[in-house]
C-alpha positions, 0 to 999 in steps of 0.5 A: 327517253333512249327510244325517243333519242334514237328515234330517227335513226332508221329512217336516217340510215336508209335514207343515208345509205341510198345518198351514198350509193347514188353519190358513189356511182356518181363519184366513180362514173365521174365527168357527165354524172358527177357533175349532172349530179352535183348541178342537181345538188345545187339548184335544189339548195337554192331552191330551198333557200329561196324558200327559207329567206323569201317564201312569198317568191313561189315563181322565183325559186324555181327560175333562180334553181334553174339557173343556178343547174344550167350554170354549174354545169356549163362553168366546169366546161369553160375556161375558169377565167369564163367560168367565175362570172357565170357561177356569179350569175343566179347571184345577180339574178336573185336581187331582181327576183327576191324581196326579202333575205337578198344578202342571205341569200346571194352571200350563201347562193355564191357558196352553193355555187362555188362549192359545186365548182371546187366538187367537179373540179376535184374529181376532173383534175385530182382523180377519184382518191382526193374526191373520196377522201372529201367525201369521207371526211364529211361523211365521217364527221357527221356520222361520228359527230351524230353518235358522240353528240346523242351518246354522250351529250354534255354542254351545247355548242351553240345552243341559241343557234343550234340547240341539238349540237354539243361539244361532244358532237363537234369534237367527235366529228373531228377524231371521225376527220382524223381517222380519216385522214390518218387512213389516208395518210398512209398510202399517199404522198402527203404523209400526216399533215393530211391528218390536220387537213382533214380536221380543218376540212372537218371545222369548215364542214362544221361551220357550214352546217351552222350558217345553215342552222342560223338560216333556218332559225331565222326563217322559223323552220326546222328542216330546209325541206322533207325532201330527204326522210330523216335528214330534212332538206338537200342544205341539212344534207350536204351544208357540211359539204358546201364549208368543207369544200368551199374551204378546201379551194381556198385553203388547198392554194396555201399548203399546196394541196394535194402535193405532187397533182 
């Protein structure tokens, strides 16, 4: 059974460690890379929802992934007033193109988008350390939130929708999110409230990787794709990514964060 439980483990760390060292290359080059990457990302998602929500539209995901790449990528290049319409478009575009799951998928199509946006943006004008620290914390709450949830168990979170998520889990991506921000707390401006930052942050990422378990409970599939041994698909990856940085460009104009960028 301790086999069993532990069974992806190594494929997951191999798998994890590559995704981390090609993201901090990206995160470190910055400009071109990072938001070549970040563009990749995104189109790959949605090409994965598409997928998911409307399997029949074989041509589809691949013209709604194509725009949404090309539209990423030019939107961090134009003025942000320009920018808001064109990152809405593979929105518009996918009520032509799909036949079933349209409001799934342009609610979670306009995240995917966004979220890419809030990424480039961070690392443009708020520098590498705001951008390792989001990355950081999603990395933390989810490596910590896997360790507690398969060590310790107990009582599921959400057990209709997520039947592998336990409160030890959740609560343990929250002291990961924590440590994190403590971490950081220490050598910049923003002293310890960017402790709660983080465990928001940490939440947001959480509920992003539920609305894509909801999605794919509802599509009848376990993984979004295999496209990454161990971790599934591009949205099982980085959903988690998509809540907390969709929250931090909402939730980052009310505390004013970062102070002093």
């Amino acid at each position: 059974m301790t086999r069993k439980r532990w069974s992806d483990l190594k494929p997951r760390v191999i798998s994890g460690l590559i995704m981390i060292a090609i993201g901090m290359a990206a995160v470190w080059l910055g400009g071109v890379w990072w938001q070549a990457l970040i563009a990749l990302i995104c189109g790959g998602m949605v090409w994965e929802l598409v997928t998911m929500v409307d399997s029949g539209r074989t041509k589809a995901q691949y013209i709604l992934a194509a725009a949404t790449v090309v539209c990423v990528f030019v939107a961090i290049r134009i003025p942000p007033s320009f920018a808001l319409p064109l990152l809405m478009l593979p929105t518009m575009l996918g009520f032509s193109r799909m036949e079933r799951g349209g409001v799934t998928y342009a609610v979670t199509t306009m995240m995917i988008l966004l979220a890419g946006y809030s990424m480039m943006a961070l690392r443009s004008d708020y520098g590498l350390t705001w951008m390792l620290w989001l990355v950081a914390v999603i990395v933390a709450t989810d490596v910590m939130g896997y360790f507690a949830g398969k060590s310790i168990g107990g009582p599921k979170f959400w057990p209709r929708v997520s039947p592998n998520k336990t409160w030890a889990g959740t609560v343990g991506g929250w002291v990961g999110a924590a440590v994190v921000g403590a971490f950081w707390a220490g050598w910049t401006i923003e002293g310890a409230g960017l402790i709660g930052i983080s465990i928001a942050v940490s939440m947001a990422s959480q509920i992003g990787d539920i609305a894509e378990s909801t999605i794919k409970r509802k599509a009848g599939v376990k993984d979004s794709s295999n496209l990454i041994p161990g971790h599934g698909g591009l949205m099982d990856r980085f959903d988690g990514m998509l809540g907390g940085a969709v929250f931090l460009i909402i939730a980052g104009q009310i505390v004013g964060f970062p102070s002093g960028v």
